[in-house]
C-alpha positions in Angstrom: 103.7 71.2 164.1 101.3 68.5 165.3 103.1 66.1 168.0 101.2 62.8 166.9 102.9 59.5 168.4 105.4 59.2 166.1 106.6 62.9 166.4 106.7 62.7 170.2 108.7 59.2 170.5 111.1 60.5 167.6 111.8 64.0 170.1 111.8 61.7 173.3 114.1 59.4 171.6 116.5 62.3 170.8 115.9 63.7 174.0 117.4 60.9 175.5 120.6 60.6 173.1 121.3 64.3 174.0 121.4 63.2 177.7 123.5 60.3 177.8 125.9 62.4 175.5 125.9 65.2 178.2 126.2 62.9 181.2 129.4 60.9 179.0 131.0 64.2 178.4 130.8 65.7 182.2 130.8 62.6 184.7 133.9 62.3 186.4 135.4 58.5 186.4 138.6 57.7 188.4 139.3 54.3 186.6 138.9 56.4 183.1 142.8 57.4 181.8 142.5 60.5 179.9 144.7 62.5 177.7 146.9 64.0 180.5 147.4 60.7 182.5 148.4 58.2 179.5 151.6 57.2 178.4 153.0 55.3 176.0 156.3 53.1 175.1 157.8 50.8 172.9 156.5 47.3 172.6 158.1 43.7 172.1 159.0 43.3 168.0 156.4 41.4 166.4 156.4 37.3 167.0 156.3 36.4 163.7 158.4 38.2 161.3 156.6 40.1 158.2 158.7 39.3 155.2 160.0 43.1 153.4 160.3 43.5 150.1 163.6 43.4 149.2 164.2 44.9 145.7 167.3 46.1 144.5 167.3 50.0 143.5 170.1 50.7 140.8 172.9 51.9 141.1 172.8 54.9 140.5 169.9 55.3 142.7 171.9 56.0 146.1 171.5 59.7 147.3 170.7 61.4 151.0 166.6 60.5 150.4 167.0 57.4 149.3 165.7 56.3 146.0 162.4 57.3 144.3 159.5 55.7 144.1 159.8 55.5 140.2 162.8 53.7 140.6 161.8 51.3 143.2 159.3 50.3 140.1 161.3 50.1 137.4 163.7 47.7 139.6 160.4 45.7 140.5 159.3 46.2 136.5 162.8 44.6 135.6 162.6 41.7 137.7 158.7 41.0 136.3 159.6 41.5 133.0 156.4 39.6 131.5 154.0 41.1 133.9 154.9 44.5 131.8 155.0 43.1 128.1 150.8 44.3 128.0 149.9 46.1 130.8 146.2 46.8 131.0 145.0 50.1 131.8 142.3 49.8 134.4 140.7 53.0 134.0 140.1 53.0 130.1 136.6 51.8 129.0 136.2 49.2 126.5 136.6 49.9 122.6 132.6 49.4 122.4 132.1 52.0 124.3 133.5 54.7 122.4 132.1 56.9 119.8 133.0 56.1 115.8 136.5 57.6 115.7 136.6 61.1 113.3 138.7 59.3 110.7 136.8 56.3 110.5 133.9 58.7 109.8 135.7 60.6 107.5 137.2 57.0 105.6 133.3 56.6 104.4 132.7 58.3 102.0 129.3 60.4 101.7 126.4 60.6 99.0 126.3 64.2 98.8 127.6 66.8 101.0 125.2 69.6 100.1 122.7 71.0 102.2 120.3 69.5 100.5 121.4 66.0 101.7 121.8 67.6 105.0 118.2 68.4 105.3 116.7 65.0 104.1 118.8 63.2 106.5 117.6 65.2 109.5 114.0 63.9 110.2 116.0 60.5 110.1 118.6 61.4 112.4 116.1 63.3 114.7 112.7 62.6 114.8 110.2 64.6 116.3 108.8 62.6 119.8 107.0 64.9 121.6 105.5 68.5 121.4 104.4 70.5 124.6 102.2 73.4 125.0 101.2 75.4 127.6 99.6 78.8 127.2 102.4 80.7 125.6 105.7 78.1 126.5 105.9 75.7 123.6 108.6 72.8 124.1 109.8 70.2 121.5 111.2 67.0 122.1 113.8 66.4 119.0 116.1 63.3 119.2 115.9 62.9 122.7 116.6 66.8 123.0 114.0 69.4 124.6 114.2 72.2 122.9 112.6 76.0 122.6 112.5 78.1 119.2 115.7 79.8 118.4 117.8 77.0 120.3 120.1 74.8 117.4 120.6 70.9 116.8 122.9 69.5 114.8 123.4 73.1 113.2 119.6 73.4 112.7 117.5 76.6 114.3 114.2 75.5 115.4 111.6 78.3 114.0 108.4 77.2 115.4 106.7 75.0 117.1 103.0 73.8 116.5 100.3 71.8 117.8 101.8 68.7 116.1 104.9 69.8 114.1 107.8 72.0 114.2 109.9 73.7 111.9 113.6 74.0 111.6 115.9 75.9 109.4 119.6 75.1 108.6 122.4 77.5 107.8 121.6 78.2 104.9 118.2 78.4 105.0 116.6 75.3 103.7 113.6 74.6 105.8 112.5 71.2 107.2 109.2 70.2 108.9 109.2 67.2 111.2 105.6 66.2 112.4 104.5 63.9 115.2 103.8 59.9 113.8 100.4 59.4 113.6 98.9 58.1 116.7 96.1 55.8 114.3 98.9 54.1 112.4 99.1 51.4 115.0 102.0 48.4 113.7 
């Protein structure tokens, strides 16, 4: 390692901090009170008084341990009672953040459900973006997804991979070829 400047004030500077550390630790100090020489007692009661919460815990509540916790909030829940009429839940996201919900999905009704249908939606639902070769490793970007030949998307097994297309297969064999947009076709 080359001690430049910066290198040698960065060591000096921890150099130091080691020392003062050591010199804290092992110095011995009469007016210091350590572990073995403290004591403690009990002070004067606050001079203003905190206010408790006073909530009434049911009846039935009365045992050696007191009464729960749950019960402290129910008694606290019963004397709110229109704090609890909607509670919000603080930890669930909002509604536009979730995903269609299955039945909703399944309440619209499709065109066909054949294979067929399946393959002509694909190059819609994922379109080819981006194809990467490199001596033997070929990589496709599909939907956002990088992806290698044999690995599936959306139930689709990606064959091959070319210089500017690939091809994927579904189940049951029906073959579809997504190519790269043409790079001249400017909007």
């Amino acid at each position: 390692m080359k001690l430049n400047r910066r290198n040698t004030v960065m060591i000096g500077l921890c150099v130091a901090g080691l020392a003062v550390f050591i010199y804290d630790r092992v110095r011995p100090d009469p007016d210091l009170i350590g572990p073995e020489t403290a004591s403690a007692s009990v002070g004067s009661p606050p001079a203003v008084p905190v206010p408790a919460l006073q909530v009434a815990a049911p009846a039935d509540a009365t045992r050696a341990g007191g009464p729960k916790i749950a019960e402290h909030l129910a008694a606290v829940a019963s004397r709110y009672p229109e704090a609890g009429s909607n509670p919000r839940d603080a930890f669930r996201v909002p509604d536009s953040w979730l995903p269609a919900s299955p039945q909703a999905a399944a309440a619209q009704p499709l065109a066909e459900d054949s294979e067929q249908a399946r393959a002509d939606a694909f190059p819609r639902k994922h379109p080819l973006q981006a194809v990467m070769v490199s001596g033997s490793a070929r990589q496709a970007v599909i939907g956002g997804q990088c992806l290698v030949v044999g690995q599936r998307l959306d139930g689709f097994v990606l064959l091959s991979i070319g210089e500017l297309s690939v091809i994927l297969a579904s189940p049951g064999g029906t073959r579809v070829t997504l190519a790269m947009p043409d790079a001249r076709k400017a909007p």
